[in-house]
Steps between C-alpha positions, in 0.01 A plus 500: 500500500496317885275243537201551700492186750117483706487640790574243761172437778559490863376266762354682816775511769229325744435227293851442350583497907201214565615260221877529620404440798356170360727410272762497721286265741585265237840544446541187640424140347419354875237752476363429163489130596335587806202723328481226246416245732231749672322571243470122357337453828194711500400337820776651669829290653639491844876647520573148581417322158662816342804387689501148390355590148819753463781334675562785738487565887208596654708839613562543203171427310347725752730765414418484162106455537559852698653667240224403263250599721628854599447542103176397510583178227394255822216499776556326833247343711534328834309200555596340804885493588545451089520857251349447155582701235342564179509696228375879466272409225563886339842392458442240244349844283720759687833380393450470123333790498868687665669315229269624223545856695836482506563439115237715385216303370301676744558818365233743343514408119359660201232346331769448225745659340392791292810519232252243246663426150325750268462240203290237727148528463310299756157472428178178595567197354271434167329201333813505233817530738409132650767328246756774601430466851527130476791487288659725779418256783648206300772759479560558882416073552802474287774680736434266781413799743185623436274247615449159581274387207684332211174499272330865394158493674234503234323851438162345621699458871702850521154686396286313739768530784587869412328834680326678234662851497854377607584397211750660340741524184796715434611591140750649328459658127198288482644172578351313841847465711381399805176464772352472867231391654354453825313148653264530782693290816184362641072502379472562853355887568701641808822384274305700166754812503797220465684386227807359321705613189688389256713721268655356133761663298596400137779365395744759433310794604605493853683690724360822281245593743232265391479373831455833687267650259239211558539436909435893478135449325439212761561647783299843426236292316460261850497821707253664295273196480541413896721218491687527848741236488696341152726229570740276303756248521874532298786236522766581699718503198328778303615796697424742188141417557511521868642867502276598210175452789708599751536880329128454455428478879475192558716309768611168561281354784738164504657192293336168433699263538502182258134606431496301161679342238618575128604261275587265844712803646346630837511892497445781739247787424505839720145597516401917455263652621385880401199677760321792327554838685120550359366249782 
């Protein structure tokens, strides 16, 4: 029997047309340098200092500055016989937004996938699975990828930190195999509809679907209860996690850098980020 490959998306001629066009504005590291040094200098800088800063001739910084501003990546100012030049503040969203375009994570997504393992049974986490579900973070601690505790949190912490009704375990022929849950961001009010999640498999149960079948009852379960915004952060390393959220809509807003240390290794985290299509 062929294999059935997805169908392939498309990006809009127009908009495939604008980011080429600003792509190729860049095809060229003077260039790069150039925007670089704008946009480090929110004030704005004279074409002069760009010529000093880069090493260049002024006809030649001044082509460049041109270039960038026939784009729209620059703005240019006269004051006096001097041109300033500063950066088109959109830019600094605009362009990893094209990027993001470009490779897809801007594309409509599915809540989640809908092909769930039919011997996972995802159901609210109970007074009795906190041993399992702590046994299962100790688990995840343990593979150095998971999360940048080294000790368990005590039960007392995770239930006081924890929103009640995202709280979730997964199960399969009765045992307690893995479970999410959801943490409000901020006690703030306009920030109420925000939070962040964490998602543990057991030990040898994953890669069977575990995974999928519980980010499916978060996501609906935040939807249906008005949470417009889940977050989280995954190590760059983990890439199984990171395409499990992305199949369940979320995307990856960016990578932080260095943000903390394990075990006196500095890591990188991408942080996710999943808007409801309720709100």
């Amino acid at each position: 029997m062929p294999i059935e490959l997805p169908q392939a998306q498309v990006l809009p001629t127009g908009e495939a047309a604008t980011y080429a066009e600003w792509f190729a504005c860049l095809a060229e590291p003077v260039r790069v340098r150039l925007l670089h040094a704008v946009a480090t200098s929110r004030a704005g800088i004279t074409v002069g200092a760009l010529t000093r800063v880069l090493g260049t001739s002024q006809s030649t910084t001044s082509h460049h500055v041109r270039k960038l501003a026939e784009v729209g990546f620059v703005r240019l100012r006269k004051e006096g016989t001097a041109t300033i030049v500063t950066v088109n503040e959109a830019c600094c969203a605009g362009l990893p937004h094209a990027a993001d375009a470009v490779m897809g994570l801007l594309a409509p997504r599915p809540c989640c996938p809908d092909d769930l393992p039919p011997d996972v049974t995802v159901r609210a986490l109970a007074e009795d699975d906190w041993a399992d579900v702590r046994r299962i973070y100790a688990e995840g601690i343990a593979t150095g990828l998971a999360t940048f505790e080294t000790a368990v949190p005590s039960r007392a912490s995770l239930d006081a930190k924890w929103l009640p009704g995202h709280r979730w375990v997964a199960e399969v022929d009765g045992a307690v195999v893995g479970w999410t849950a959801a943490t409000p961001v901020s006690a703030r009010e306009c920030y109420s509809g925000v939070a962040e999640t964490s998602v543990y498999v057991a030990d040898g149960q994953r890669g069977r679907g575990v995974g999928r079948a519980l980010l499916h009852k978060q996501v609906t379960a935040a939807d249906a209860d008005g949470l417009w915004t889940l977050q989280t952060s995954i190590f760059t390393e983990n890439r199984a996690s990171i395409a499990l959220h992305h199949d369940a809509g979320y995307r990856t807003v960016g990578i932080r850098e260095r943000i903390a240390q394990l075990d006196g290794v500095w890591h990188d985290t991408v942080l996710l980020e999943r808007r409801s299509a309720v709100r």
